[in-house]
C-alpha positions as a Python dict, from the first residue, in 0.01 Angstrom:
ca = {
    (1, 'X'): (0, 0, 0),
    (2, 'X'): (-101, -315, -107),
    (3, 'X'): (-330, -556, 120),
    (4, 'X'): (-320, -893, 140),
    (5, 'X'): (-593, -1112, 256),
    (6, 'X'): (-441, -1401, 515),
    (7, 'X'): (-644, -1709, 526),
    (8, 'X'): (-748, -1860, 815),
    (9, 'X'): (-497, -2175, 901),
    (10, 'X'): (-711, -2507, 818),
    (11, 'X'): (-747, -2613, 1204),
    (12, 'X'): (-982, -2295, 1246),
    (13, 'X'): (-1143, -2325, 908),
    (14, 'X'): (-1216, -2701, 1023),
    (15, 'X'): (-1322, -2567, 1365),
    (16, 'X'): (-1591, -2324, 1214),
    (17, 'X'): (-1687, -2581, 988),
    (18, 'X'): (-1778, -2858, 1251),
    (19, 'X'): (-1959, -2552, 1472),
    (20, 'X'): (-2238, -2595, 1221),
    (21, 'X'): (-2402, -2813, 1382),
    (22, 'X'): (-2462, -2575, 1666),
    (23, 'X'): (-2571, -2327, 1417),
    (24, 'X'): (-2819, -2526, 1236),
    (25, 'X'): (-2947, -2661, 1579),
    (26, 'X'): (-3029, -2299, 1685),
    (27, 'X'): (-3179, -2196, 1333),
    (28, 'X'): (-3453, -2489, 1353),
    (29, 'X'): (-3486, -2361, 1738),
    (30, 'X'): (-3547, -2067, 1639),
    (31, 'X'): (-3836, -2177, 1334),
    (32, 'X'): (-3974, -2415, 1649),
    (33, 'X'): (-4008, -2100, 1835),
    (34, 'X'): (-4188, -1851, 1553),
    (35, 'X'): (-3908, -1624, 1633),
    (36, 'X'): (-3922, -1450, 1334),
    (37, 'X'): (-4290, -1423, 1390),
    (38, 'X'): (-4270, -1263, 1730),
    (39, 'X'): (-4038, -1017, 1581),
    (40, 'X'): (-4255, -944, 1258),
    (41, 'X'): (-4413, -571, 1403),
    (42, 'X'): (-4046, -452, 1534),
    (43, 'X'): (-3811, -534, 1775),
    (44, 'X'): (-3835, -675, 2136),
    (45, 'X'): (-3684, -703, 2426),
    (46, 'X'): (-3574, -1072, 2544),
    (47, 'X'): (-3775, -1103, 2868),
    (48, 'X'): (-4079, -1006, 2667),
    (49, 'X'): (-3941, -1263, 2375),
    (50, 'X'): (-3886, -1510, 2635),
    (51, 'X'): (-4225, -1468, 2818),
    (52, 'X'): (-4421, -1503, 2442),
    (53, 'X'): (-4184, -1828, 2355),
    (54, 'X'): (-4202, -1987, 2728),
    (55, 'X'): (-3850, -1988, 2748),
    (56, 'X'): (-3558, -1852, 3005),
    (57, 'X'): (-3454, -1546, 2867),
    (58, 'X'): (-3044, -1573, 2950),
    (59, 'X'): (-3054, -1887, 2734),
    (60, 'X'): (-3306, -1741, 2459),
    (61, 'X'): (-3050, -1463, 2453),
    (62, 'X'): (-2753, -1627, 2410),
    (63, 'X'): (-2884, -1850, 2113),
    (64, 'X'): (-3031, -1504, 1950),
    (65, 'X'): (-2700, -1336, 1988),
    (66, 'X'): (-2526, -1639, 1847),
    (67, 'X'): (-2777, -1655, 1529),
    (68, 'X'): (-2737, -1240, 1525),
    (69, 'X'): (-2318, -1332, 1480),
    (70, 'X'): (-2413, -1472, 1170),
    (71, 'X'): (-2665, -1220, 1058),
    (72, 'X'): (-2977, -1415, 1158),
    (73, 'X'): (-3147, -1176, 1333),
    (74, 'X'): (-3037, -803, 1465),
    (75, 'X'): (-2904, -742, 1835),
    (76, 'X'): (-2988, -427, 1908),
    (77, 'X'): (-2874, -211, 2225),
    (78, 'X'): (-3067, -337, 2568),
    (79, 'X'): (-3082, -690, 2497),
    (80, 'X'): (-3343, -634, 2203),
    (81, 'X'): (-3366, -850, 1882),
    (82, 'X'): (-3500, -772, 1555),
    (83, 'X'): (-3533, -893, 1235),
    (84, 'X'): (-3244, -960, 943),
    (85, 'X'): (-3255, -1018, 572),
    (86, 'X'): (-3135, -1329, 687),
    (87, 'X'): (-3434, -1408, 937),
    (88, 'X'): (-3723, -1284, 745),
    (89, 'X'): (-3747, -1622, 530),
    (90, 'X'): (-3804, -1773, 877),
    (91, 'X'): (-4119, -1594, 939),
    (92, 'X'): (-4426, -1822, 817),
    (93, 'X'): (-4548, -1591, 609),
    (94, 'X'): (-4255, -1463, 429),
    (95, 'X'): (-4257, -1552, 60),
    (96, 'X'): (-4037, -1884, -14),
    (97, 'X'): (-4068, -1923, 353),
    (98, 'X'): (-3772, -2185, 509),
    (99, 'X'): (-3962, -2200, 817),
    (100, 'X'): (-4091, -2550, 787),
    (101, 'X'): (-3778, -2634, 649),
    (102, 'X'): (-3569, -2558, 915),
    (103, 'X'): (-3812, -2664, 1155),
    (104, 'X'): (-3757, -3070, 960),
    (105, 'X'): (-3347, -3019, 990),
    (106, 'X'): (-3395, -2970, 1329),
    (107, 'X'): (-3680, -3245, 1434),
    (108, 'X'): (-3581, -3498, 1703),
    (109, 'X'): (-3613, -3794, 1494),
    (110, 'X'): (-3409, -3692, 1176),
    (111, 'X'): (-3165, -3530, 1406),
    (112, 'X'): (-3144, -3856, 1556),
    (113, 'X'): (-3126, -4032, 1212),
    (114, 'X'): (-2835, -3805, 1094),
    (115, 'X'): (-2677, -3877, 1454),
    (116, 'X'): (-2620, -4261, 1323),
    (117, 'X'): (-2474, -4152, 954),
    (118, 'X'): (-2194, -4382, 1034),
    (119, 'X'): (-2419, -4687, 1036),
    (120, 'X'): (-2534, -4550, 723),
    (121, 'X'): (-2144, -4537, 602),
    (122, 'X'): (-2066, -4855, 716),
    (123, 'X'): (-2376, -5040, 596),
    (124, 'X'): (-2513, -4842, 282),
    (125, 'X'): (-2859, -4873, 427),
    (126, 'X'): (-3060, -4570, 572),
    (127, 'X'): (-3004, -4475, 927),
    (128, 'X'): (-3388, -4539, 1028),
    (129, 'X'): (-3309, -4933, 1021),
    (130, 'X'): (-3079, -4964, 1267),
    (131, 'X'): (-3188, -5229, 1448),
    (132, 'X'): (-3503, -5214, 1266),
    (133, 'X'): (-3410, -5411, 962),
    (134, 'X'): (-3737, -5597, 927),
    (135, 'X'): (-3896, -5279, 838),
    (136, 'X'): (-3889, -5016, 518),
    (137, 'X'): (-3760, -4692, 610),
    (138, 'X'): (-4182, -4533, 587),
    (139, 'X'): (-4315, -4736, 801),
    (140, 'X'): (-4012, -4639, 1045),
    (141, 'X'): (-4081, -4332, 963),
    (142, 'X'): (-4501, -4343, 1019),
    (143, 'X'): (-4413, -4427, 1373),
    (144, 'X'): (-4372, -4048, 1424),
    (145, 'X'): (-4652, -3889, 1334),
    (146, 'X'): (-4555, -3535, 1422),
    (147, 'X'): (-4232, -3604, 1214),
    (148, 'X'): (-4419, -3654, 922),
    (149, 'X'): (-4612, -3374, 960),
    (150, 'X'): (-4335, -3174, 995),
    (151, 'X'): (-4188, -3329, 682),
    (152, 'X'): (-4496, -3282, 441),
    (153, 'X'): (-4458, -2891, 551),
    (154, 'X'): (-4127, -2854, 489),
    (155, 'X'): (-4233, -2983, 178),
    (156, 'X'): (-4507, -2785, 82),
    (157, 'X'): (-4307, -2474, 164),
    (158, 'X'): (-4012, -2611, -65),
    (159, 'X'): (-4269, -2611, -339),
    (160, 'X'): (-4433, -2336, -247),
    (161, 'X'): (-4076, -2141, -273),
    (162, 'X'): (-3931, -2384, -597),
    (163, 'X'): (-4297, -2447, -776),
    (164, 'X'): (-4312, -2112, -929),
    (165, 'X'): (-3958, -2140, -1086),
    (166, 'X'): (-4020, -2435, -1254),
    (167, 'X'): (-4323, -2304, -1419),
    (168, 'X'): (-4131, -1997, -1539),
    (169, 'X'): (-3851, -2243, -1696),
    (170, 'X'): (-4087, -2530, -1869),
    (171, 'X'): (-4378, -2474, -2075),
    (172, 'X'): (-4630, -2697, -1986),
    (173, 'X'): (-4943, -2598, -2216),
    (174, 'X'): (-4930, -2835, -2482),
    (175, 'X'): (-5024, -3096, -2234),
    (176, 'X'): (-5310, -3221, -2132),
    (177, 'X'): (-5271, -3505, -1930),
    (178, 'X'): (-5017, -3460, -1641),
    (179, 'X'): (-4948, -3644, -1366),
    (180, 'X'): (-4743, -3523, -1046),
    (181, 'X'): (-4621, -3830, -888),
    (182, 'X'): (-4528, -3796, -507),
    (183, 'X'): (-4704, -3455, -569),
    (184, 'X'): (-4767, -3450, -156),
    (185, 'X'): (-5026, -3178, -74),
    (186, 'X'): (-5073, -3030, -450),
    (187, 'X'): (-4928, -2678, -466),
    (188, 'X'): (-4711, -2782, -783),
    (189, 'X'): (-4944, -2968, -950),
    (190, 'X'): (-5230, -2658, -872),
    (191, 'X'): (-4943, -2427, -1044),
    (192, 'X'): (-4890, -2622, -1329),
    (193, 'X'): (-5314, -2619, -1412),
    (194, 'X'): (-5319, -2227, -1399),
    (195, 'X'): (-5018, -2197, -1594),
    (196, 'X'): (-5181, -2531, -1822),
    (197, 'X'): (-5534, -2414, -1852),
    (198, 'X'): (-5655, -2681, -2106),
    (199, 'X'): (-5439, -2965, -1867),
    (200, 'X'): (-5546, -3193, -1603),
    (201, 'X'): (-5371, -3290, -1357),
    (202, 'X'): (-5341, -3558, -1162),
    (203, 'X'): (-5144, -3580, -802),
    (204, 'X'): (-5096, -3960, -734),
    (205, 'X'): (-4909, -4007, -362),
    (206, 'X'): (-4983, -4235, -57),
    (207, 'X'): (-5336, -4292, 15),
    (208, 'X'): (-5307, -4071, 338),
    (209, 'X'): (-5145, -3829, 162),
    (210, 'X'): (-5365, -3762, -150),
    (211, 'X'): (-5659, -3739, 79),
    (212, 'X'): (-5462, -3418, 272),
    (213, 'X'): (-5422, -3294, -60),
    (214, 'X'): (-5810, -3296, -179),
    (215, 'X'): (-5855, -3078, 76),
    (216, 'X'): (-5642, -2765, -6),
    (217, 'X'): (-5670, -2879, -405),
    (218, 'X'): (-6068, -2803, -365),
    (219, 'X'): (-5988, -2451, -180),
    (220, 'X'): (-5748, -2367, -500),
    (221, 'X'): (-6084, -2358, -693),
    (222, 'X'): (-5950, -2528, -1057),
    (223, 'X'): (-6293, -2680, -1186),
    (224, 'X'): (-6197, -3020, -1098),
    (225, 'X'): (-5880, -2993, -1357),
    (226, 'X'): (-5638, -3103, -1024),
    (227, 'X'): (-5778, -3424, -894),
    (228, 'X'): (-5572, -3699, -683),
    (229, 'X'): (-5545, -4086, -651),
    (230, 'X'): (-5389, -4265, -385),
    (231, 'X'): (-5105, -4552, -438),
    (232, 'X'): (-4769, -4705, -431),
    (233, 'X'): (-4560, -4545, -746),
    (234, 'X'): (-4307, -4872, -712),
    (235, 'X'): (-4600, -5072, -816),
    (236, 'X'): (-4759, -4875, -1066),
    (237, 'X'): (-4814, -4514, -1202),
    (238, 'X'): (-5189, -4413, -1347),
    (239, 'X'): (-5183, -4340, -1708),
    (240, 'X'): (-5198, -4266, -1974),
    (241, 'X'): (-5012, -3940, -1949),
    (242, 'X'): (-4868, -3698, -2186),
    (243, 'X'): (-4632, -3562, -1892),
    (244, 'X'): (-4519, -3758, -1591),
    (245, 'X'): (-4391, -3509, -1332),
    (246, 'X'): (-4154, -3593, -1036),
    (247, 'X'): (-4026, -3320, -809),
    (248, 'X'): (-3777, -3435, -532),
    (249, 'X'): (-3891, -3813, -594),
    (250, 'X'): (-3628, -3994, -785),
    (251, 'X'): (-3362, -3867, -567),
    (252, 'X'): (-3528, -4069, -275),
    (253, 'X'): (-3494, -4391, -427),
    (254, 'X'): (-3173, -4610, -468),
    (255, 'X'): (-3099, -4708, -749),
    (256, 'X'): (-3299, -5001, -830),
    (257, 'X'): (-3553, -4851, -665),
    (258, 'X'): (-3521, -4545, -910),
    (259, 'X'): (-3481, -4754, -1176),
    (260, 'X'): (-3844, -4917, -1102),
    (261, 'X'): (-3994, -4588, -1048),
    (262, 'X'): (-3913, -4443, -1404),
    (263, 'X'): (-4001, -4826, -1566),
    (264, 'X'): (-4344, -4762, -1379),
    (265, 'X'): (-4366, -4378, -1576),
    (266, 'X'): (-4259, -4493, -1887),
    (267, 'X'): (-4568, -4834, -1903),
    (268, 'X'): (-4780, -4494, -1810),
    (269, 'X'): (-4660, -4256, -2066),
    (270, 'X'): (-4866, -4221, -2413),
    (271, 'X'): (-4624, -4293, -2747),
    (272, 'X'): (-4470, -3924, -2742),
    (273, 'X'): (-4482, -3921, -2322),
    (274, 'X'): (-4261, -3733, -2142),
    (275, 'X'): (-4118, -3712, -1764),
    (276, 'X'): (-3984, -3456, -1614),
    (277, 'X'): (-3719, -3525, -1310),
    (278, 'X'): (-3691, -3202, -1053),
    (279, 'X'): (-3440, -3200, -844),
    (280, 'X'): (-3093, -3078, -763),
    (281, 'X'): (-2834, -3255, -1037),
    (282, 'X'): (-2446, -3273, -878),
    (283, 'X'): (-2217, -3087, -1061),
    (284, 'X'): (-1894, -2965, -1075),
    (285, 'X'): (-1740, -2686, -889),
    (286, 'X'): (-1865, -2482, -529),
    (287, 'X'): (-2218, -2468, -699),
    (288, 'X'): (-2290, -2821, -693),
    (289, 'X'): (-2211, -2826, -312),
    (290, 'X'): (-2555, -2782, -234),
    (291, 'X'): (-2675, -3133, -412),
    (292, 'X'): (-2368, -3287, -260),
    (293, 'X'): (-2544, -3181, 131),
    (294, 'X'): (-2864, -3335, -4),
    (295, 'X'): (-2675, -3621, -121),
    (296, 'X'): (-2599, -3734, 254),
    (297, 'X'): (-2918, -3629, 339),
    (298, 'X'): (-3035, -3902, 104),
    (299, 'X'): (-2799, -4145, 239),
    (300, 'X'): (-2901, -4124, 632),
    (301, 'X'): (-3278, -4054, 499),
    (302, 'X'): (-3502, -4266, 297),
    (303, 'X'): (-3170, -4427, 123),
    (304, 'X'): (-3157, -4241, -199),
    (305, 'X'): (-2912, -4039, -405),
    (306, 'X'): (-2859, -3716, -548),
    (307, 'X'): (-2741, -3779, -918),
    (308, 'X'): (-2493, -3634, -1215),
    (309, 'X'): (-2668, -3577, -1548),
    (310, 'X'): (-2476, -3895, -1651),
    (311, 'X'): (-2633, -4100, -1382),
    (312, 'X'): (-2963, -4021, -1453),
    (313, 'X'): (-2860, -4065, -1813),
    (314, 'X'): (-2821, -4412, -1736),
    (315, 'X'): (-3103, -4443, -1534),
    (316, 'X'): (-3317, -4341, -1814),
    (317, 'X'): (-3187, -4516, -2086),
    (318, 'X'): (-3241, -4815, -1912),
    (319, 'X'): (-3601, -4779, -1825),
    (320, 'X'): (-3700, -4710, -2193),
    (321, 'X'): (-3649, -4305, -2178),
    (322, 'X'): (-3442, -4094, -2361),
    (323, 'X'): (-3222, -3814, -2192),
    (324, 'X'): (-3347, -3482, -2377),
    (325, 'X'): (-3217, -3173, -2194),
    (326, 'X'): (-3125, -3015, -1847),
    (327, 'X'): (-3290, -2691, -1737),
    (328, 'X'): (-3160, -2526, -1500),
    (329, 'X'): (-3399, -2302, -1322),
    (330, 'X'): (-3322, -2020, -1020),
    (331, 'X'): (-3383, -2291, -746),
    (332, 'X'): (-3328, -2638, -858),
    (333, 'X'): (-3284, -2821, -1210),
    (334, 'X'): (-3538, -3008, -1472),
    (335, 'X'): (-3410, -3329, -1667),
    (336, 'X'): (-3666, -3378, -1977),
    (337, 'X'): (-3670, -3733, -2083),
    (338, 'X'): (-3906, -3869, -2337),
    (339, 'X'): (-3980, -4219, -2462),
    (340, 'X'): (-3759, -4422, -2659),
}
């Protein structure tokens, strides 16, 4: 007998859909909370859970058991909780760790910022100047400190996760001047030097910034090959360079501001310079639903834009680069542009 599978009607679909929210809430409670962590040597029991996280245990419970619903963690008989394929990337020492991640889509003030997306709709601007429109959305932002440090984890643990995949997609050895612009605390631009051993590299972010990233550069023990230099890349990028490097940047900017930014690489680019732009591209079909999330994200955020291979075509072309090839790799894509 033959089985048909019945779709949900579209009013429960829609309701499942806008219970995300709740879900994604929980998840970053749950990073906050080093659940995973807790749970890393074997089960436990939620009073001893709740005792470890300083928490009441009925409501630790029922967020567990609604994160176990949806394979984040196991619920085990007797109220215990263990660990899931799902929730091991949420312990902070899992490989390609999402801890930090999760712990920045759940912080106060971007849940706040995503909270006024419909100022964002109506005006085109980010959400962090609402009311604040004599300001640039980072020095909103530096007015929470433990935001940003938040952020600049997340970060590092998005490399950390992403870096090696772009170094198994793009050769960068024949290189030997390389610059990671917005390269926050160095763990791409320490990847690219091992896999680039006659390279140097130079991370060039904001002042505060590059001097956090001296500090775990020097522990990576390259010789001195990874240095960093403090500035504003809408003013100006250090050169010359053979490769310009730009993970997660462009997509930040609008698109003037984008359009500045790769002007900027291309004055600091030798004759035969290149840049490579990493970040997710939107394309068509369910797979390019992920770029279209960050594309909101962008919108509510800093003010920026995920983009289609023809927009950063465009964007290119008009700062003096030529469009040379997408790459996909296993966790984001590469656009190679060179000069001309």
């Amino acid at each position: 007998m033959e089985h048909t599978q019945t779709q949900a009607p579209p009013q429960a679909i829609l309701f499942q859909l806008l219970g995300g929210q709740i879900i994604s809430r929980a998840i970053g409670l749950a990073a906050d909370l080093a659940i995973a962590d807790h749970l890393a040597e074997g089960a436990q029991e939620i009073t001893a859970l709740a005792a470890a996280t300083n928490t009441n245990a009925d409501a630790l419970y029922r967020v567990l058991r609604l994160l176990a619903g949806f394979g984040i963690f196991a619920e085990l008989p007797g109220r215990r909780f263990g660990n899931s394929p799902l929730s091991e990337p949420l312990r902070t020492d899992a490989p390609g760790s999402v801890r930090h991640f999760a712990r920045w889509f759940s912080d106060p003030m971007r849940w706040g910022a995503l909270g006024k997306l419909d100022y964002s709709v109506h005006t085109g601007r980010p959400a962090l100047l609402d009311g604040r429109e004599d300001k640039t959305v980072f020095e909103v932002f530096g007015e929470y400190p433990a935001s940003v440090e938040t952020f600049n984890q997340a970060m590092t643990s998005i490399s950390m996760g992403s870096g090696h995949a772009v170094v198994q997609a793009y050769d960068f050895r024949p290189y030997r001047l390389i610059v990671d612009v917005g390269g926050g605390h160095g763990f791409l631009a320490t990847l690219i030097a091992q896999a680039a051993p006659d390279a140097h590299v130079t991370v060039f972010d904001w002042p505060q910034v590059a001097e956090g990233a001296a500090v775990a550069i020097k522990q990576a023990g390259l010789n001195g090959r990874v240095t960093t230099q403090g500035g504003n890349y809408l003013e100006s990028i250090p050169g010359p360079a053979d490769l310009i490097v730009m993970k997660n940047i462009v997509h930040g900017e609008p698109d003037d501001g984008a359009l500045q930014l790769l002007r900027n690489c291309r004055a600091a680019l030798n004759d035969d310079g290149r840049v490579l732009v990493i970040e997710s591209v939107i394309t068509e079909g369910p797979e390019g639903n992920g770029a279209r999330v960050m594309d909101i994200e962008m919108l509510f955020g800093p003010g920026g834009r995920q983009r289609t291979v023809d927009e950063h075509r465009t964007l290119l072309e008009a700062a003096g680069l030529r469009f040379e090839r997408l790459i996909p790799t296993s966790e984001t894509h590469i656009i190679e542009a060179v000069v001309g």
